[in-house]
PDB file of N, H, CA, C and O in Angstrom:
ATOM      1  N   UNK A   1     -97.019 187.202 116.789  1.00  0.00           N
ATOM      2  CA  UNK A   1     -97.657 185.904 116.901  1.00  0.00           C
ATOM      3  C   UNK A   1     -99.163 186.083 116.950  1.00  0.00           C
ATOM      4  O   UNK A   1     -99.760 186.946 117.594  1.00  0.00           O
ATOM      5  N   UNK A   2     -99.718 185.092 116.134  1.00  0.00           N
ATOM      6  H   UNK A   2     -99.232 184.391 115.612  1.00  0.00           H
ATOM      7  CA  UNK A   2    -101.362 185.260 116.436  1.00  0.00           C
ATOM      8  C   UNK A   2    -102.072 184.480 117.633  1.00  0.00           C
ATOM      9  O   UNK A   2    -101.902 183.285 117.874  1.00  0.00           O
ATOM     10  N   UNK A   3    -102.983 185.447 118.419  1.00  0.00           N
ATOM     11  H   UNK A   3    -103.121 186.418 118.224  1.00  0.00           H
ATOM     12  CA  UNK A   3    -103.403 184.727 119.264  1.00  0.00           C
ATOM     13  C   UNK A   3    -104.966 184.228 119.604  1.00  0.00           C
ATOM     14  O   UNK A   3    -105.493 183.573 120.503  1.00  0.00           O
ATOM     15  N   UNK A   4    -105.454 184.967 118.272  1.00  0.00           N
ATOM     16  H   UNK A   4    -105.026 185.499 117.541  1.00  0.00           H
ATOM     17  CA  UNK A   4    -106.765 184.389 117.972  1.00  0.00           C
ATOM     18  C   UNK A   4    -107.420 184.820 116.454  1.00  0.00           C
ATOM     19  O   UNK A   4    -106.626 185.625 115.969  1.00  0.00           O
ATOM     20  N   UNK A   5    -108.218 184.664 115.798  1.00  0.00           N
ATOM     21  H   UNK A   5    -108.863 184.009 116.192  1.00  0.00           H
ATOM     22  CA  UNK A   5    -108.579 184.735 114.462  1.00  0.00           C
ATOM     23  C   UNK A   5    -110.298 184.921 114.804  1.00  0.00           C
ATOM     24  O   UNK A   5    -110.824 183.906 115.259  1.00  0.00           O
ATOM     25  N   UNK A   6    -111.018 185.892 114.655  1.00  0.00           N
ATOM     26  H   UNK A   6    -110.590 186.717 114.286  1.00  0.00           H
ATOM     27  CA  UNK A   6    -112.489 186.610 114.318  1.00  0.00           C
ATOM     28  C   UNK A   6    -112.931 186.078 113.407  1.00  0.00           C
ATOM     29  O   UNK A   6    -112.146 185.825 112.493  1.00  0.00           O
ATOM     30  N   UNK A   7    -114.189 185.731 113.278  1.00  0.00           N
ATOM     31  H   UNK A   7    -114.826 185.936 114.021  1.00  0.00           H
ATOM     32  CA  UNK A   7    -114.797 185.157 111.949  1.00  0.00           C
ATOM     33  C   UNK A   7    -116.508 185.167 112.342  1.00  0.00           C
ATOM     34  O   UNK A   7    -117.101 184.558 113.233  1.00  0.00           O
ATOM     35  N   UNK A   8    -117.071 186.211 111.190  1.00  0.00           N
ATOM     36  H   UNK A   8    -116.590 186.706 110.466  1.00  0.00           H
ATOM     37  CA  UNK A   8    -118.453 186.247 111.686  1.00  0.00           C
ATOM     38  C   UNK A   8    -119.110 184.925 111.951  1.00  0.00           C
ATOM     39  O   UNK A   8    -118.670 183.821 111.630  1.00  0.00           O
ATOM     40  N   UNK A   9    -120.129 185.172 112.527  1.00  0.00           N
ATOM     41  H   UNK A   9    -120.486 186.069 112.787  1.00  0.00           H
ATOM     42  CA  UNK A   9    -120.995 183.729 112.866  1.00  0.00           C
ATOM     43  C   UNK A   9    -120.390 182.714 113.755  1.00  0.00           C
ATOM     44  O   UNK A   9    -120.789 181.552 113.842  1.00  0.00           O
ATOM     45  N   UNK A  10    -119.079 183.393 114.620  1.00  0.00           N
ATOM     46  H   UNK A  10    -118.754 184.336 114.549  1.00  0.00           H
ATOM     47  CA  UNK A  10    -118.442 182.063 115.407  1.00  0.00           C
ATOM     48  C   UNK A  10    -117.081 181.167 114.134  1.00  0.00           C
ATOM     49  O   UNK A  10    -117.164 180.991 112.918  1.00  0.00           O
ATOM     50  N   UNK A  11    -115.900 180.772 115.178  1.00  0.00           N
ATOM     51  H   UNK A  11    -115.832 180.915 116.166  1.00  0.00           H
ATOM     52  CA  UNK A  11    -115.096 180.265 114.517  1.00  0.00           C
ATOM     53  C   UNK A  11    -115.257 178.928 114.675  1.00  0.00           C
ATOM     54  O   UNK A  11    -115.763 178.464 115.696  1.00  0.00           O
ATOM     55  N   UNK A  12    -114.563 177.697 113.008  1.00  0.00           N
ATOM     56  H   UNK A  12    -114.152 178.074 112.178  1.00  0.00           H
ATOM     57  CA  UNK A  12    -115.024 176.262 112.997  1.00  0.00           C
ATOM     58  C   UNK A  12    -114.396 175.804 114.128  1.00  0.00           C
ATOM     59  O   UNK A  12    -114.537 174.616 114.416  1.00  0.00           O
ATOM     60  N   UNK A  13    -113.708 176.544 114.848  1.00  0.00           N
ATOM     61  H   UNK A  13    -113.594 177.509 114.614  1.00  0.00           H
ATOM     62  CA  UNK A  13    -112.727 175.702 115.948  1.00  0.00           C
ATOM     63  C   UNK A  13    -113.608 175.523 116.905  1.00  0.00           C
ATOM     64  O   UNK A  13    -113.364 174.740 117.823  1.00  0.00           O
ATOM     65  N   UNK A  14    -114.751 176.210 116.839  1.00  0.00           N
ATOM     66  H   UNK A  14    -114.948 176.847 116.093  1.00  0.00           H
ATOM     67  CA  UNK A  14    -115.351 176.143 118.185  1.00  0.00           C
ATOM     68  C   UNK A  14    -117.043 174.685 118.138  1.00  0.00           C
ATOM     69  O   UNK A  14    -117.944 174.408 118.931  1.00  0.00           O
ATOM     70  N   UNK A  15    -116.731 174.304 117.078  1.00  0.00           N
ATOM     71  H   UNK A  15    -116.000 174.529 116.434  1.00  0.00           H
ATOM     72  CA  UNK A  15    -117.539 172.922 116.590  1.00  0.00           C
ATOM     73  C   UNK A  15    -116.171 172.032 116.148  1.00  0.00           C
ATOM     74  O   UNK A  15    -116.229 171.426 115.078  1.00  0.00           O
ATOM     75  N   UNK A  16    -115.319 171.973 116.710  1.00  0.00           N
ATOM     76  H   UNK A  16    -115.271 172.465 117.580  1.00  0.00           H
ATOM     77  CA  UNK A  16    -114.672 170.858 116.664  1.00  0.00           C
ATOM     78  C   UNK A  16    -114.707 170.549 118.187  1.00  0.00           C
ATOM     79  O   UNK A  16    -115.095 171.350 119.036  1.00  0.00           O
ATOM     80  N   UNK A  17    -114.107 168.878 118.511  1.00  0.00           N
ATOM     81  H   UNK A  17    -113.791 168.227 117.821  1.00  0.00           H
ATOM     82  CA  UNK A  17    -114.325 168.777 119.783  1.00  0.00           C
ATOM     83  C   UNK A  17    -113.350 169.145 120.769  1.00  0.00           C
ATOM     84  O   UNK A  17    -113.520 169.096 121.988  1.00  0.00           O
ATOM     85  N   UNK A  18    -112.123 169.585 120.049  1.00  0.00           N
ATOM     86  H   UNK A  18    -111.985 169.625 119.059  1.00  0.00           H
ATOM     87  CA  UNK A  18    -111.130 170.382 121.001  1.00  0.00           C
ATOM     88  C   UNK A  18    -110.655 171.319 120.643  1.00  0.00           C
ATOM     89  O   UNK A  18    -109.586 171.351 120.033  1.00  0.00           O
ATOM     90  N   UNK A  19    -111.833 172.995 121.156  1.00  0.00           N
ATOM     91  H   UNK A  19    -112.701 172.969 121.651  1.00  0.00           H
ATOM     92  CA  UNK A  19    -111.629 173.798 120.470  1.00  0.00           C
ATOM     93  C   UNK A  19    -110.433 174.984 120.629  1.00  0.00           C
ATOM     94  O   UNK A  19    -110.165 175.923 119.879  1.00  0.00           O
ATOM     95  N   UNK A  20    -109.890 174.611 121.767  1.00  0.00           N
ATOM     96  H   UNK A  20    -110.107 173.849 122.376  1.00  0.00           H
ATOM     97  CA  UNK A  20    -108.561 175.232 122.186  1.00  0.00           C
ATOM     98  C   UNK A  20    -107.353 174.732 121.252  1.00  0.00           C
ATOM     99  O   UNK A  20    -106.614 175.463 120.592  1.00  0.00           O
ATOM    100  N   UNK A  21    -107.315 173.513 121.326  1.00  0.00           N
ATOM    101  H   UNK A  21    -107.916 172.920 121.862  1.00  0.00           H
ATOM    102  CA  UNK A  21    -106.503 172.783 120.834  1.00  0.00           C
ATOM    103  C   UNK A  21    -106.359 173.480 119.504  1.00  0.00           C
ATOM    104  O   UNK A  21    -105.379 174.148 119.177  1.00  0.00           O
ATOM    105  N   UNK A  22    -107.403 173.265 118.787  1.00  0.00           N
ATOM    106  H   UNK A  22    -108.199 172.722 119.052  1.00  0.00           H
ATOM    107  CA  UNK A  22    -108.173 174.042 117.035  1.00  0.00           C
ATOM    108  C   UNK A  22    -107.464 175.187 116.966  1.00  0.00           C
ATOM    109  O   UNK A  22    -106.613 175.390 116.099  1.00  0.00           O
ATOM    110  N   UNK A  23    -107.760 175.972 117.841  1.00  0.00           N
ATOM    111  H   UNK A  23    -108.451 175.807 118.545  1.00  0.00           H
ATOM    112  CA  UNK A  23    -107.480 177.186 118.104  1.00  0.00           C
ATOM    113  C   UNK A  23    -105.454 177.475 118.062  1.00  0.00           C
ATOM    114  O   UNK A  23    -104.720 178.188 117.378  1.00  0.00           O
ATOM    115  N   UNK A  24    -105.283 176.712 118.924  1.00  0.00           N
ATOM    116  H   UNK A  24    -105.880 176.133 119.480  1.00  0.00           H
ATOM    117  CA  UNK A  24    -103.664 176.783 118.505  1.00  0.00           C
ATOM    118  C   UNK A  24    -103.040 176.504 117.291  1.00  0.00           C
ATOM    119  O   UNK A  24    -102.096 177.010 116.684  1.00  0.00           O
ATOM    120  N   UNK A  25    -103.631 175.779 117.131  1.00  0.00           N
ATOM    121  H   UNK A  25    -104.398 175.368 117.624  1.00  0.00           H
ATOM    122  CA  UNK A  25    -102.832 174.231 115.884  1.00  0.00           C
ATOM    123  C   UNK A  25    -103.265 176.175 114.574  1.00  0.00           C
ATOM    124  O   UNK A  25    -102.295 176.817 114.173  1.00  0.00           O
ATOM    125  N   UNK A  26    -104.038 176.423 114.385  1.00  0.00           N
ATOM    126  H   UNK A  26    -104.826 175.900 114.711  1.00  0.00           H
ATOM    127  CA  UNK A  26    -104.955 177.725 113.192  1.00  0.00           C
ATOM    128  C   UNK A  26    -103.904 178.635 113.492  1.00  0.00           C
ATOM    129  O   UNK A  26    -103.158 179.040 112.600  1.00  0.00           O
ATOM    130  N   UNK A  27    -103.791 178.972 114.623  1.00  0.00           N
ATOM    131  H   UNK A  27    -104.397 178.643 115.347  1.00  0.00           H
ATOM    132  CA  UNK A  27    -102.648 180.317 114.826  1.00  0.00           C
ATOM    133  C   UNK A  27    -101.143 179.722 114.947  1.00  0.00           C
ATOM    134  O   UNK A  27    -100.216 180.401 114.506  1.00  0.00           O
ATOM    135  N   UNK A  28    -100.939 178.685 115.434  1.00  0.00           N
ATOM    136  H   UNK A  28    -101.692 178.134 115.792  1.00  0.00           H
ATOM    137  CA  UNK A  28     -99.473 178.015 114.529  1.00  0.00           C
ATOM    138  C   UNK A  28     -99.263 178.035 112.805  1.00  0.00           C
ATOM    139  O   UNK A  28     -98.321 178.432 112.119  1.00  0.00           O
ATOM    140  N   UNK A  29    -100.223 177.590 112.541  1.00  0.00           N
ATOM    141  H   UNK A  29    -100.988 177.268 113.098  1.00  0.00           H
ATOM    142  CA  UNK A  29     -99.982 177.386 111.076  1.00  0.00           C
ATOM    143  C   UNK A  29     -99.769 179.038 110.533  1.00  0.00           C
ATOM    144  O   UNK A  29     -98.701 179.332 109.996  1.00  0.00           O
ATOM    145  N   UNK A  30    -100.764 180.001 110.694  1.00  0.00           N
ATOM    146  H   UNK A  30    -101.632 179.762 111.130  1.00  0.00           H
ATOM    147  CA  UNK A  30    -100.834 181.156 110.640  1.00  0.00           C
ATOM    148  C   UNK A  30     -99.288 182.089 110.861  1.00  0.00           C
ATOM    149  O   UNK A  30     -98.801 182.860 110.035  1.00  0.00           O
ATOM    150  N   UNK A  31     -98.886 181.838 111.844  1.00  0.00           N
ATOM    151  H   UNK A  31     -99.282 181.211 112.515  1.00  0.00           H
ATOM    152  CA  UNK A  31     -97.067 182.011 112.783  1.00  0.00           C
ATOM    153  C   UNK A  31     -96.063 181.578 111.556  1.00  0.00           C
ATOM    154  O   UNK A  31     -95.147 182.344 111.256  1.00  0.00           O
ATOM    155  N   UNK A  32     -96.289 180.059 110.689  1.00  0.00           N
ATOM    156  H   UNK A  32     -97.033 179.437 110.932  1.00  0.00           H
ATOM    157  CA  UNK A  32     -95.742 179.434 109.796  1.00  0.00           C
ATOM    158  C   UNK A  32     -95.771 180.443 108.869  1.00  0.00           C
ATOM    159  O   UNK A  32     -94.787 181.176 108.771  1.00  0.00           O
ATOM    160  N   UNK A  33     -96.743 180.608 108.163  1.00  0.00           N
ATOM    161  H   UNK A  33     -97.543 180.013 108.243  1.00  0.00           H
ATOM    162  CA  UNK A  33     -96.781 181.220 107.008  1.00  0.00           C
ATOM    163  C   UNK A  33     -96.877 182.604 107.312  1.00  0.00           C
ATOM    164  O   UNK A  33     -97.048 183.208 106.253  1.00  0.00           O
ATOM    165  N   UNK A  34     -96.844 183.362 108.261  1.00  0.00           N
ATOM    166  H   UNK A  34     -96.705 182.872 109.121  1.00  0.00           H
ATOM    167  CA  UNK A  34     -96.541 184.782 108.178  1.00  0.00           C
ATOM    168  C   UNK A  34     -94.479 184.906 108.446  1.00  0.00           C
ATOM    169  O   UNK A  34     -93.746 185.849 108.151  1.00  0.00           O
ATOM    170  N   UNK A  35     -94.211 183.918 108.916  1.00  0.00           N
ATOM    171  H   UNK A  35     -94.807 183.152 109.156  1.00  0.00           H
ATOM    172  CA  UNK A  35     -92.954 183.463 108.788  1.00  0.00           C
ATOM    173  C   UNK A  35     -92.295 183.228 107.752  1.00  0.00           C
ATOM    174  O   UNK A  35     -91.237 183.773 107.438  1.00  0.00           O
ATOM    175  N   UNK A  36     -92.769 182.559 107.268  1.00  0.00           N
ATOM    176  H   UNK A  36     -93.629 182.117 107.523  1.00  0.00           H
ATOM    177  CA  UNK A  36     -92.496 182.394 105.405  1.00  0.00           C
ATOM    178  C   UNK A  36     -92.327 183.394 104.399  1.00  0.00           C
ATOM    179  O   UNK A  36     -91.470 183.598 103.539  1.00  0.00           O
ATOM    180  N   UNK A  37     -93.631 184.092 104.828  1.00  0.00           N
ATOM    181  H   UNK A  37     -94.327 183.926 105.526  1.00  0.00           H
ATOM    182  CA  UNK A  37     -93.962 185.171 103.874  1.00  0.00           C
ATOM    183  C   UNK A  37     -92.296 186.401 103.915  1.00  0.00           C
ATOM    184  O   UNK A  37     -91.506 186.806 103.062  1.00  0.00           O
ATOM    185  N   UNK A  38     -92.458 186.575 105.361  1.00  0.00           N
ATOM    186  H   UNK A  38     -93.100 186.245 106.054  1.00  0.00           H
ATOM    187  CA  UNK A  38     -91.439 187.424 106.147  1.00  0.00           C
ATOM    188  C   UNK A  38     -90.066 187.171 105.350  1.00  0.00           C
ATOM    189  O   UNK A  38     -89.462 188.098 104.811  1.00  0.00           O
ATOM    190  N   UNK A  39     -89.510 185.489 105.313  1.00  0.00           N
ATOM    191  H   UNK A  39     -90.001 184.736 105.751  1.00  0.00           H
ATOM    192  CA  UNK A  39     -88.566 185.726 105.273  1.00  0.00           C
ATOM    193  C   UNK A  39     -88.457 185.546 102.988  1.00  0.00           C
ATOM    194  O   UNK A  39     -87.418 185.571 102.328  1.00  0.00           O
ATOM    195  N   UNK A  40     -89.505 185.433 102.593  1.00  0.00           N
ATOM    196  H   UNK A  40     -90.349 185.413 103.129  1.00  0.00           H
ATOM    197  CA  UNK A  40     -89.936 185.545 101.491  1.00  0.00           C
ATOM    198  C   UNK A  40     -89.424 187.056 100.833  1.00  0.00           C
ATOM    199  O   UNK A  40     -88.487 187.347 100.089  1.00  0.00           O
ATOM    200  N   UNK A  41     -90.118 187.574 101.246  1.00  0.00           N
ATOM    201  H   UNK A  41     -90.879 187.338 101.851  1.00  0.00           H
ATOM    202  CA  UNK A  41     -90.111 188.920 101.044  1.00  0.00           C
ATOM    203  C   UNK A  41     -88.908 189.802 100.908  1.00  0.00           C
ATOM    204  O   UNK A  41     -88.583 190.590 100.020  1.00  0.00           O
ATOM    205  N   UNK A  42     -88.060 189.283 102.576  1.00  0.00           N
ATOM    206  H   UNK A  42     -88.323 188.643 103.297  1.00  0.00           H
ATOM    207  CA  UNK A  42     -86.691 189.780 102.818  1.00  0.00           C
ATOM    208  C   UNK A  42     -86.231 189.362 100.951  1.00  0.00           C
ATOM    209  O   UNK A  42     -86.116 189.959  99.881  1.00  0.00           O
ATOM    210  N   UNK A  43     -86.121 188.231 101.395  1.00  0.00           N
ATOM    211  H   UNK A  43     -86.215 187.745 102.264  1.00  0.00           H
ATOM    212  CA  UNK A  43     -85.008 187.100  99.786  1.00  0.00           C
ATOM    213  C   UNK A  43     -85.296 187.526  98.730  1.00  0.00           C
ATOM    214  O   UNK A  43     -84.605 187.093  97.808  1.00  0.00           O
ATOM    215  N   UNK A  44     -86.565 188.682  98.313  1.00  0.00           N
ATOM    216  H   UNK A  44     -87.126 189.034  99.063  1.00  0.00           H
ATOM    217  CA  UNK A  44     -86.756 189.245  96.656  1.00  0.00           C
ATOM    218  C   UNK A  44     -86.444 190.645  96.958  1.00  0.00           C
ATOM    219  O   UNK A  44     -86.185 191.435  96.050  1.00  0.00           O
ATOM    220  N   UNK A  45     -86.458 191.050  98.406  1.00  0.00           N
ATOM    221  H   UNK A  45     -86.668 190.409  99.144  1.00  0.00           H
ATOM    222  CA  UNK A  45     -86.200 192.749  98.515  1.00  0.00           C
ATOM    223  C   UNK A  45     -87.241 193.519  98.306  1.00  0.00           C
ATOM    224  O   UNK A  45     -87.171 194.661  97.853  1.00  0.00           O
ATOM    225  N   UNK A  46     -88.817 192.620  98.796  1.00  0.00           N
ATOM    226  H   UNK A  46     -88.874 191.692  99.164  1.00  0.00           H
ATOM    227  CA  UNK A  46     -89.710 193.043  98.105  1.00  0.00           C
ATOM    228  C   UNK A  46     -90.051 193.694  99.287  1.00  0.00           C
ATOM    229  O   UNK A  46     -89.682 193.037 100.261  1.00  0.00           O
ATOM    230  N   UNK A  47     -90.837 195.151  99.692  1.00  0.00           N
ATOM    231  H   UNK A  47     -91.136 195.684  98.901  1.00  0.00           H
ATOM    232  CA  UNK A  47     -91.183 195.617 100.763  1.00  0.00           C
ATOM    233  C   UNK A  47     -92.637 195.279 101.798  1.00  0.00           C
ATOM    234  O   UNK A  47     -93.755 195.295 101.281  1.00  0.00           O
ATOM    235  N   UNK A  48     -92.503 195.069 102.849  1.00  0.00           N
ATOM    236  H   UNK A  48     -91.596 195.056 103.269  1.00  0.00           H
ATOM    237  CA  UNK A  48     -93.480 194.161 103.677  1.00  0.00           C
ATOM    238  C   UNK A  48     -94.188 195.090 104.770  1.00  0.00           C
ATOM    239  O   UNK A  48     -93.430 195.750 105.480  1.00  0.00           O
ATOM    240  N   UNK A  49     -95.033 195.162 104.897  1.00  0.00           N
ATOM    241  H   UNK A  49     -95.649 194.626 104.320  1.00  0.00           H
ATOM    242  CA  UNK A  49     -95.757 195.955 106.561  1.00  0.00           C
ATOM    243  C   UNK A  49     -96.398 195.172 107.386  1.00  0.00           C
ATOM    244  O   UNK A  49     -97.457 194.756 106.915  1.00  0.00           O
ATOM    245  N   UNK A  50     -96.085 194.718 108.734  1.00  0.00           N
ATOM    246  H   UNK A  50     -95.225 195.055 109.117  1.00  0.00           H
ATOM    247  CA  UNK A  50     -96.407 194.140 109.816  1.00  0.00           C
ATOM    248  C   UNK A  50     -97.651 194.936 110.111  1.00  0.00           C
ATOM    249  O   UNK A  50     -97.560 196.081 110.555  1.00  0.00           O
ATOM    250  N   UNK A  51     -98.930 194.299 109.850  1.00  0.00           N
ATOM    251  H   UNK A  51     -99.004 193.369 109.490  1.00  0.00           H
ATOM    252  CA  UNK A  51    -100.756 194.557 110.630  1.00  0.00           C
ATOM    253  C   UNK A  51    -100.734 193.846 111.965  1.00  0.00           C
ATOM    254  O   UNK A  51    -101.240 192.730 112.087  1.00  0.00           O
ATOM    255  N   UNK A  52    -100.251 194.375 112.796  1.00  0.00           N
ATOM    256  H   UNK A  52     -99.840 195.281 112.696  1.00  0.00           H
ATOM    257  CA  UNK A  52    -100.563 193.413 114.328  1.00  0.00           C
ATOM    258  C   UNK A  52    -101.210 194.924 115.000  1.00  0.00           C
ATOM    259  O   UNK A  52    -100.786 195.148 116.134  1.00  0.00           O
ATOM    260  N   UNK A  53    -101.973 195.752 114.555  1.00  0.00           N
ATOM    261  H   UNK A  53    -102.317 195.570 113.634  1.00  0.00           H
ATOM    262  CA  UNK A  53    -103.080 196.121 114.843  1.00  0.00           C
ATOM    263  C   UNK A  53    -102.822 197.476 116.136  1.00  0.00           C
ATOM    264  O   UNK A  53    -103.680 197.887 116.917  1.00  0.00           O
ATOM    265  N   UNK A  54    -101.698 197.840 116.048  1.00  0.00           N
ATOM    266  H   UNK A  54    -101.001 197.506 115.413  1.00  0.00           H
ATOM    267  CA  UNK A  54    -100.651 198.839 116.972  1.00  0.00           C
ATOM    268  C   UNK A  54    -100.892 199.652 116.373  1.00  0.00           C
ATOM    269  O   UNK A  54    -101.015 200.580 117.173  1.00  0.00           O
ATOM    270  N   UNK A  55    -101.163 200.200 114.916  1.00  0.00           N
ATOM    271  H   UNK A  55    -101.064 199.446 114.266  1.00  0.00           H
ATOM    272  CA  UNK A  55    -101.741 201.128 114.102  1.00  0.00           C
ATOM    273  C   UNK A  55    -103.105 201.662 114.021  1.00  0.00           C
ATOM    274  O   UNK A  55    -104.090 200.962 114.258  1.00  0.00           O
ATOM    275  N   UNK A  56    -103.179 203.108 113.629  1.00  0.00           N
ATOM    276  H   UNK A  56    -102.380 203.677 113.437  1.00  0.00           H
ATOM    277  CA  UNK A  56    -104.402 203.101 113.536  1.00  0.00           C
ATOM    278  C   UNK A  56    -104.652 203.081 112.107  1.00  0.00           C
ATOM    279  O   UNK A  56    -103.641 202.863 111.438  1.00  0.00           O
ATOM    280  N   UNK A  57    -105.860 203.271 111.384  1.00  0.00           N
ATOM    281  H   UNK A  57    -106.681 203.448 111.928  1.00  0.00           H
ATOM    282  CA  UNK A  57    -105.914 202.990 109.906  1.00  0.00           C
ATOM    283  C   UNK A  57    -105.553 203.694 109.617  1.00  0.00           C
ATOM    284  O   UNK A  57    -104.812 203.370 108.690  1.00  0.00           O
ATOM    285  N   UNK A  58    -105.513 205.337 109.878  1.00  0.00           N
ATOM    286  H   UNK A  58    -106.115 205.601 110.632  1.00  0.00           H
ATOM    287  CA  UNK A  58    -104.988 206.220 109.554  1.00  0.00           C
ATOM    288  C   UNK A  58    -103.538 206.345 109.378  1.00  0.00           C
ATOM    289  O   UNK A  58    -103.134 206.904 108.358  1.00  0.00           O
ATOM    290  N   UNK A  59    -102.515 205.796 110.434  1.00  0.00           N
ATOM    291  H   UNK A  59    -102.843 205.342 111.262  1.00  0.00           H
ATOM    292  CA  UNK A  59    -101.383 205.694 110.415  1.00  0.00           C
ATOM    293  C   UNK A  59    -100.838 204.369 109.223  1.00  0.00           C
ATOM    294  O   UNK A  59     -99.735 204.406 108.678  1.00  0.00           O
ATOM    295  N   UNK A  60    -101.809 203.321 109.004  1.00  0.00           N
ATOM    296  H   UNK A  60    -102.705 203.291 109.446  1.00  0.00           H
ATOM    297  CA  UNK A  60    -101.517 202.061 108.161  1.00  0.00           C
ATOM    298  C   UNK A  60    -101.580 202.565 106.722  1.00  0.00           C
ATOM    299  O   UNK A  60    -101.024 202.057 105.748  1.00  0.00           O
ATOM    300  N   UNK A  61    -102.248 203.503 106.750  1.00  0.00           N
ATOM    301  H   UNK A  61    -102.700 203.916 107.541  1.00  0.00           H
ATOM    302  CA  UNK A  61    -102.755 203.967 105.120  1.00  0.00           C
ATOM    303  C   UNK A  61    -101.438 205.114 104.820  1.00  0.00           C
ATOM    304  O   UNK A  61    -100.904 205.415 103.753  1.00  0.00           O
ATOM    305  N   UNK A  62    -101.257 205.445 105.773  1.00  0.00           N
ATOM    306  H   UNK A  62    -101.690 205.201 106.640  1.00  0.00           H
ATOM    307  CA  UNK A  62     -99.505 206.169 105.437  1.00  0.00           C
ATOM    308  C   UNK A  62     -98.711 205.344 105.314  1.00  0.00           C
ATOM    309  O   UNK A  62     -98.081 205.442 104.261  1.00  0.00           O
ATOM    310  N   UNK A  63     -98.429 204.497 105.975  1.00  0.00           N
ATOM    311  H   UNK A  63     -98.941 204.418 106.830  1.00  0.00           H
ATOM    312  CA  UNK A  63     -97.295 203.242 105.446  1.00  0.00           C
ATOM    313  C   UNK A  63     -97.490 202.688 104.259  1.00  0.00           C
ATOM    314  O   UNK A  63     -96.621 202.667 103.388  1.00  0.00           O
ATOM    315  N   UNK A  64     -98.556 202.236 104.143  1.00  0.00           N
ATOM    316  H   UNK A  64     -99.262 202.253 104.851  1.00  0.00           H
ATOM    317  CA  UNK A  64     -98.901 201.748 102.747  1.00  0.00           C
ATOM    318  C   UNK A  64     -98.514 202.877 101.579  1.00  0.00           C
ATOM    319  O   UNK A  64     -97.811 202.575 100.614  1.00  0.00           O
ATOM    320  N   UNK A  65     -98.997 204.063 101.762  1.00  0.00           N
ATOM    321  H   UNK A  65     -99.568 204.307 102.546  1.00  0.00           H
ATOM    322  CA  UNK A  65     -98.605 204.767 100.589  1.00  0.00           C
ATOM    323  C   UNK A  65     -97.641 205.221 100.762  1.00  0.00           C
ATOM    324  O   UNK A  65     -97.240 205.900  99.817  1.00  0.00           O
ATOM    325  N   UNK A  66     -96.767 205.141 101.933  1.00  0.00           N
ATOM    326  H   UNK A  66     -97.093 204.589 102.700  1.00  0.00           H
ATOM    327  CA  UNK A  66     -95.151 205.187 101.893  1.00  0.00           C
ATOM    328  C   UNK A  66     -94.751 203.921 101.090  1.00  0.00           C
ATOM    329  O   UNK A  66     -93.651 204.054 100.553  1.00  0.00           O
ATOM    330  N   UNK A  67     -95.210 203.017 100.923  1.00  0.00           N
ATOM    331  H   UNK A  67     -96.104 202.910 101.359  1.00  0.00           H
ATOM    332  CA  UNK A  67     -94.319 201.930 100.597  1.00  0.00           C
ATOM    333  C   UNK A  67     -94.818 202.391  99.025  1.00  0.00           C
ATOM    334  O   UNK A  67     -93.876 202.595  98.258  1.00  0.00           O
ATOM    335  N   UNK A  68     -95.939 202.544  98.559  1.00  0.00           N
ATOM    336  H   UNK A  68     -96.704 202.379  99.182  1.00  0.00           H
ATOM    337  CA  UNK A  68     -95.905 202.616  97.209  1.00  0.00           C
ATOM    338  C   UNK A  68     -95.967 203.598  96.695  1.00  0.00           C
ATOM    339  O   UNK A  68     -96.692 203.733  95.710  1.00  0.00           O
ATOM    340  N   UNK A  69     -95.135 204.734  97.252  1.00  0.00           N
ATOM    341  H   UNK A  69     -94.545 204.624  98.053  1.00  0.00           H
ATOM    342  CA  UNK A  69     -94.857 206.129  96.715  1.00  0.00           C
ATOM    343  C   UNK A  69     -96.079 206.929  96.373  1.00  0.00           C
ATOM    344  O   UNK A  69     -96.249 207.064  95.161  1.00  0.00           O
ATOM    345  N   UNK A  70     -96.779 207.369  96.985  1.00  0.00           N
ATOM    346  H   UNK A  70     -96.642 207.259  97.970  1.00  0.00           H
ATOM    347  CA  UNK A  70     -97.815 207.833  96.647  1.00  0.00           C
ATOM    348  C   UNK A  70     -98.419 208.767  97.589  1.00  0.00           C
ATOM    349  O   UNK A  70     -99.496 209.301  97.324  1.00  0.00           O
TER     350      UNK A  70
END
């Protein structure tokens, strides 16, 4: 689940007038479509890697070229 989103210069949620609120509603939608994608992916058999940031790049860049043989 996402629980916040980085964006140089400050995020638009935080110039809206309820920026918590902003803030959820961005990482719901986000939850949606990494949901989607997920069960997308499963339904073509196409292969997927979860970035929730438990990796280091070093370890992500092996998965990745595990997934594309390389």
């Amino acid at each position: 689940m996402f629980r916040s989103r980085a964006a140089a210069g400050g995020s638009f949620t935080q110039r809206t007038g309820d920026p918590r609120r902003a803030e959820d509603n961005v990482a719901a939608r986000d939850d949606l479509f990494t949901l989607r994608l997920r069960e997308e992916t499963a339904r073509l058999g196409l292969p997927s890697l979860t970035v929730d940031g438990t990796l280091t790049e070093d370890g992500l860049t092996e998965r990745v070229a595990g997934v594309f043989g390389v």
